[in-house]
C-alpha positions in Angstrom: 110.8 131.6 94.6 112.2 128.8 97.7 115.7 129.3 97.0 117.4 125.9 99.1 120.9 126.5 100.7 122.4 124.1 98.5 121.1 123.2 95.0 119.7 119.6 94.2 120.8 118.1 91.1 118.5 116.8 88.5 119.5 113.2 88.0 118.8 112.0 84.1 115.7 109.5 83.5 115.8 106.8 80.9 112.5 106.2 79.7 112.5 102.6 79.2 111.5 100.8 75.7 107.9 100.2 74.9 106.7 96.3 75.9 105.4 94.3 73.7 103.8 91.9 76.6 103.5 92.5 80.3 106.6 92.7 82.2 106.4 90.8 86.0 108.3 91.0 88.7 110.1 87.7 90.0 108.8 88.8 93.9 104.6 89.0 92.5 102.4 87.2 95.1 100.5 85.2 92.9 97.4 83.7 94.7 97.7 85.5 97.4 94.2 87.7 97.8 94.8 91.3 98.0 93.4 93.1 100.8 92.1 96.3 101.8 90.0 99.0 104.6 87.0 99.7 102.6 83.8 101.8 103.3 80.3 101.4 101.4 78.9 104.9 103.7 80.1 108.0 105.0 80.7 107.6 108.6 82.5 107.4 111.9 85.8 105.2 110.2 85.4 103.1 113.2 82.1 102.2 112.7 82.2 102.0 108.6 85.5 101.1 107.8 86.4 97.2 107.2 89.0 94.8 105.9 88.0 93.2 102.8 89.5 90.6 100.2 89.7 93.0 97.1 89.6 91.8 93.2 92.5 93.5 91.2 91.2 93.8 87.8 93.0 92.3 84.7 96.3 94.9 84.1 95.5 96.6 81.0 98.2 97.8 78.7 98.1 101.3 80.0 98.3 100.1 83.8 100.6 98.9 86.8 100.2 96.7 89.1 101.5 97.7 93.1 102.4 96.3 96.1 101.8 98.7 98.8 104.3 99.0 101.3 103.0 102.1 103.6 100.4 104.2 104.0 99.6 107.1 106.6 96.3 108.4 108.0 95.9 112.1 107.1 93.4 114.5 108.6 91.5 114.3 105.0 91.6 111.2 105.1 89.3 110.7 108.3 87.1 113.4 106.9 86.6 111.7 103.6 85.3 108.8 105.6 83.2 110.9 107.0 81.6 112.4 104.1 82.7 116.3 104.7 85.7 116.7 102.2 85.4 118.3 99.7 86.4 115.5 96.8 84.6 112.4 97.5 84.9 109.2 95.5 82.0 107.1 94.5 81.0 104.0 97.2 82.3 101.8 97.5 85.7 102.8 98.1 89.1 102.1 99.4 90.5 104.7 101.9 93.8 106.4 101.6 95.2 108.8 99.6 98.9 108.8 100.3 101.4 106.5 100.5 103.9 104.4 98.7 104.2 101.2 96.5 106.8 98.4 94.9 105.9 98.1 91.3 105.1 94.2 90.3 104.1 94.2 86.7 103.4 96.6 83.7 101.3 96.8 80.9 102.7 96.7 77.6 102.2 100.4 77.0 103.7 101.0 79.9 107.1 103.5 79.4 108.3 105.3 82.4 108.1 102.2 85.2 109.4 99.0 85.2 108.8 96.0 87.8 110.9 96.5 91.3 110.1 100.7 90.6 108.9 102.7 93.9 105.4 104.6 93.6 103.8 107.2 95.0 99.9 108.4 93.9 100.2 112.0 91.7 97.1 112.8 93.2 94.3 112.0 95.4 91.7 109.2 95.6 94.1 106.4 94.5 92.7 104.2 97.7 96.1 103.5 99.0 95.2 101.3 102.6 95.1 98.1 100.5 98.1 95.3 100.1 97.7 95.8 96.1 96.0 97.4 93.5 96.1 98.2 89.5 96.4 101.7 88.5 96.6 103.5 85.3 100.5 104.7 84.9 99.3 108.7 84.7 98.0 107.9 88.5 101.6 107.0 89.4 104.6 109.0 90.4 108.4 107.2 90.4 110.4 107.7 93.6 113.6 106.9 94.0 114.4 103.7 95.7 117.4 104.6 97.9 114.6 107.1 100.5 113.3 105.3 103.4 110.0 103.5 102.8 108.4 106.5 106.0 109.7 109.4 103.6 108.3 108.1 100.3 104.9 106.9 102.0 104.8 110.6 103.2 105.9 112.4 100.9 103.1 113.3 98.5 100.8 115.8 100.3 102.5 117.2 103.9 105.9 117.7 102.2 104.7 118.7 98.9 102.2 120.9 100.8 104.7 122.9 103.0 107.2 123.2 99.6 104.0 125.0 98.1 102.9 127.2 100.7 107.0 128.6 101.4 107.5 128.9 97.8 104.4 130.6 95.8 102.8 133.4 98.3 105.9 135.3 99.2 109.9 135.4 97.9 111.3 134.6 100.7 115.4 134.9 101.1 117.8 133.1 103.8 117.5 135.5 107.4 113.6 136.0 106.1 110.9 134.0 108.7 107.3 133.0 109.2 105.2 132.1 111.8 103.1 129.2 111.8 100.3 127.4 113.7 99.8 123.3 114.1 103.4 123.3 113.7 103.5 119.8 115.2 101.6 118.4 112.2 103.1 116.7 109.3 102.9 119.9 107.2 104.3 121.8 110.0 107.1 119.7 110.9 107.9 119.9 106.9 107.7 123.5 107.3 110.3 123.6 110.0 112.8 121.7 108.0 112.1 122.5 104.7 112.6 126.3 106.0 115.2 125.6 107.9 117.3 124.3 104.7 116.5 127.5 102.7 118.0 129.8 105.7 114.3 131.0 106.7 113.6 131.2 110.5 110.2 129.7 112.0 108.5 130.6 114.4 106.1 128.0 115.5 102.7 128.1 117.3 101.3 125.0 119.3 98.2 124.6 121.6 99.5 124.0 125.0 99.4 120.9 126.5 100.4 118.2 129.5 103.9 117.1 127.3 105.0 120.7 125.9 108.7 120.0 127.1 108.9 116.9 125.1 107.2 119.3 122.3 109.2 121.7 121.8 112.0 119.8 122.3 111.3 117.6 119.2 110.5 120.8 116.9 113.4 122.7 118.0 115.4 119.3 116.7 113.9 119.5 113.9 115.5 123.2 113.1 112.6 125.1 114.4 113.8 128.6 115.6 111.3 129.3 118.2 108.0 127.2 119.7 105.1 129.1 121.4 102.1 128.2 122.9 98.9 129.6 121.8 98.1 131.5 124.9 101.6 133.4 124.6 100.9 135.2 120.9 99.5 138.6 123.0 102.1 138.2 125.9 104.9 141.3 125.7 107.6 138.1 125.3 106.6 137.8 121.7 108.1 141.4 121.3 111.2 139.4 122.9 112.0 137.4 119.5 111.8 139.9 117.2 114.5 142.1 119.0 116.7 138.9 117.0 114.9 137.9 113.7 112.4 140.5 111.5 108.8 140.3 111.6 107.6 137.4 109.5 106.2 138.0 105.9 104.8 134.7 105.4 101.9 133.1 108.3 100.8 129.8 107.7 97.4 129.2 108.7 96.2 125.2 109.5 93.5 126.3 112.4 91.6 128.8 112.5 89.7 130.8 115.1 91.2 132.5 117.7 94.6 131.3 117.1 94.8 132.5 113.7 93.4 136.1 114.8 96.5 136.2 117.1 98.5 135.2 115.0 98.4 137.5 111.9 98.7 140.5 114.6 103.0 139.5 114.9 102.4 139.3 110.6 104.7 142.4 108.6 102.4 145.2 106.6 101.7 144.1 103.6 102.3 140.2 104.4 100.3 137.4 103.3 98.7 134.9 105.4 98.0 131.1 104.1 95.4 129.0 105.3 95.4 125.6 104.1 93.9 123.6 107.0 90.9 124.3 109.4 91.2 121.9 112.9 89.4 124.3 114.8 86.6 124.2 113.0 85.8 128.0 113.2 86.7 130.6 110.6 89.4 133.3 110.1 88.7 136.2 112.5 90.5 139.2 110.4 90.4 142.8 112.3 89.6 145.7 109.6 92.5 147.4 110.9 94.5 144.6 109.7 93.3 145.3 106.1 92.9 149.4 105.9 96.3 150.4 108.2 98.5 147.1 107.4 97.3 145.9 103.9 98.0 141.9 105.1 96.5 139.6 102.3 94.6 136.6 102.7 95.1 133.2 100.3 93.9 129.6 100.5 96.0 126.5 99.6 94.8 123.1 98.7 97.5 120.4 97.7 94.6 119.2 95.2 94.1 122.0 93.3 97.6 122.9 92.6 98.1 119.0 91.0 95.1 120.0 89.2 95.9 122.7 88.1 99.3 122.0 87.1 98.4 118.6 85.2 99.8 119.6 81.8 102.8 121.1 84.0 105.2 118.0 84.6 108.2 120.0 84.9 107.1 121.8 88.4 105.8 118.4 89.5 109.2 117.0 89.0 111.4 119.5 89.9 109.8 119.9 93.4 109.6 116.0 93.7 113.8 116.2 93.4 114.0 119.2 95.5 112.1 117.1 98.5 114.3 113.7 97.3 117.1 115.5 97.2 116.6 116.8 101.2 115.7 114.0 102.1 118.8 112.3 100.9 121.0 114.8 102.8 119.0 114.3 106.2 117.2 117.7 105.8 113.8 116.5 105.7 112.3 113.5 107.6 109.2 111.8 107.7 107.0 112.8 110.5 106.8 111.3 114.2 105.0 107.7 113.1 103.8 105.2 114.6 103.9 101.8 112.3 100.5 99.8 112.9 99.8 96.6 111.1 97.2 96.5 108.7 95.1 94.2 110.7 95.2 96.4 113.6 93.5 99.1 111.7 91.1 100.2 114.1 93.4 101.0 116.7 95.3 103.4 114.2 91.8 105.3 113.3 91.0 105.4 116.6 94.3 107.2 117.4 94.7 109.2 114.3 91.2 111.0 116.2 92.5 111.6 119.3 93.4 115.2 120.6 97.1 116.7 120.8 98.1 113.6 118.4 101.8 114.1 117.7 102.6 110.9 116.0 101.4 110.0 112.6 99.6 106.2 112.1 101.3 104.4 109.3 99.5 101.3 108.1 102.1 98.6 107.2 100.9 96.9 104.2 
């Protein structure tokens, strides 16, 4: 069990009255025809992707109508486009599956949000690169409204993601640590912090590259407690940084390949190794030894799953969703490196989001 330094409080909810009628916001854009990037084919997103006027259907009682604020382009996002994840949603489609929203009106069945409420999607396929939509309330997840719009429009897979993988696999305790690959991605930069607010030490594996400096110097900001290269995981330095901290328990896989192999050779006997991401493209290279002489075990993560298989499960839902509000409020967790792109601009940001050694996540501003 992820044990943070210093306990977050559970603040009371006041589930509001049912409505009799729909309740609007003063600030809804009458008129105004939503937009949004949307796909009929699998594809390269440059080539498929487009901005279209989108109909919101009449609210019904059970449903809310948003205003999107933000949205990010993940990884899975780009390979949804492209027709390899796999959960795909039926074409058409609006891209996105992260991000967060400004509630404008309810339906009258509507209890737990209220117009001027901030939303996130519970779980994938809500289509979140659009200016507006209406979703059913079960779809939604109220954040507070007092985190920075970056946080909450990244908050509901990296974070949630990198809370998972330190918290069900291994108990770790504060002066514990783990080693990790693509520690400059969003889940590894949650990692770092999320880690680093529990007393756990990181160590932190990148591929090498023109900027490493600047790299390193970012995650060490962040809290990490050491930042290797790739190439350096079979140098005798590595021997170097446990003479301080103890052999990692926990190795958090998002790679693949020969990286990974490397890796899980500076893992403890009878530690577990998480993979949860695959950027290489290649599989998980395991020596026997590794199995017969240090009994390491080997799980998979997917942020999908666990929402799905923890629907009827609110209370873990919500008490991680307070234990990431609640570090973000103290300045212990940040959104990721962003960059903030205009919707209209959208190309540009999928373009980017596709480029090698990306270390800055594209935000659509909506």
């Amino acid at each position: 069990m992820l044990r943070l330094l210093r306990g977050a409080r559970t603040p009371q909810v006041r589930t509001p009255p049912v409505r009799s009628a729909p309740v609007r916001a003063r600030s809804a854009t009458a008129g105004t025809p939503p937009l949004g990037l949307l796909y009929e084919r699998h594809g390269e997103p440059a080539a498929v992707v487009q901005l279209k006027e989108l109909e919101v259907p009449k609210l019904g009682d059970c449903d809310v109508h948003v205003k999107m604020l933000a949205a990010p382009i993940n990884p899975a996002d780009i390979n949804v486009i492209q027709g390899t994840y796999p959960l795909l949603p039926p074409l058409p489609a609006v891209g996105g599956n992260e991000g967060v929203g400004e509630v404008l009106e309810v339906g009258r069945r509507v209890t737990a949000l209220k117009p001027g409420d901030r939303v996130i999607p519970a779980d994938a396929g809500l289509g979140t690169w659009r200016t507006q939509g209406a979703f059913p309330e079960e779809m939604l997840l109220k954040v507070p409204s007092d985190i920075p719009v970056l946080c909450a429009a990244t908050l509901s897979v990296n974070p949630c993601t990198a809370f998972r993988v330190l918290a069900d696999f291994e108990s770790l305790a504060p002066g514990d640590s783990i080693i990790q690959n693509a520690a400059n991605s969003g889940v590894g930069q949650a990692v770092i912090q999320i880690a680093r607010a529990s007393g756990i030490k990181t160590i932190n594996v990148v591929r090498d590259r023109p900027e490493i400096p600047k790299l390193v110097e970012r995650l060490m900001a962040l809290g990490a407690d050491h930042v290797v290269t790739e190439e350096m995981l079979r140098k005798p330095e590595m021997k170097d940084i446990f003479k301080s901290i103890p052999r990692p328990r926990l190795a958090l896989n998002c790679v693949g390949g020969k990286s990974t192999t490397e890796m899980l050779r500076h893992l403890q006997p009878k530690g577990t190794m998480v993979t949860y991401g695959g950027m290489a493209k290649q599989p998980v290279m395991v020596p026997v030894s590794a199995f017969i002489f240090r009994d390491v075990r080997l799980r998979g993560f997917w942020m999908t799953q666990w929402r799905k298989d923890h629907a009827q499960d609110q209370e873990s839902v919500a008490a991680m969703m307070d234990a990431l509000c609640q570090l973000i409020r103290r300045g212990q967790l940040t959104a990721p490196a962003c960059t903030e792109v205009p919707l209209q601009d959208y190309r540009a940001a999928l373009e980017a989001s596709m480029k090698p050694f990306v270390s800055s996540k594209q935000i659509l501003l909506l």
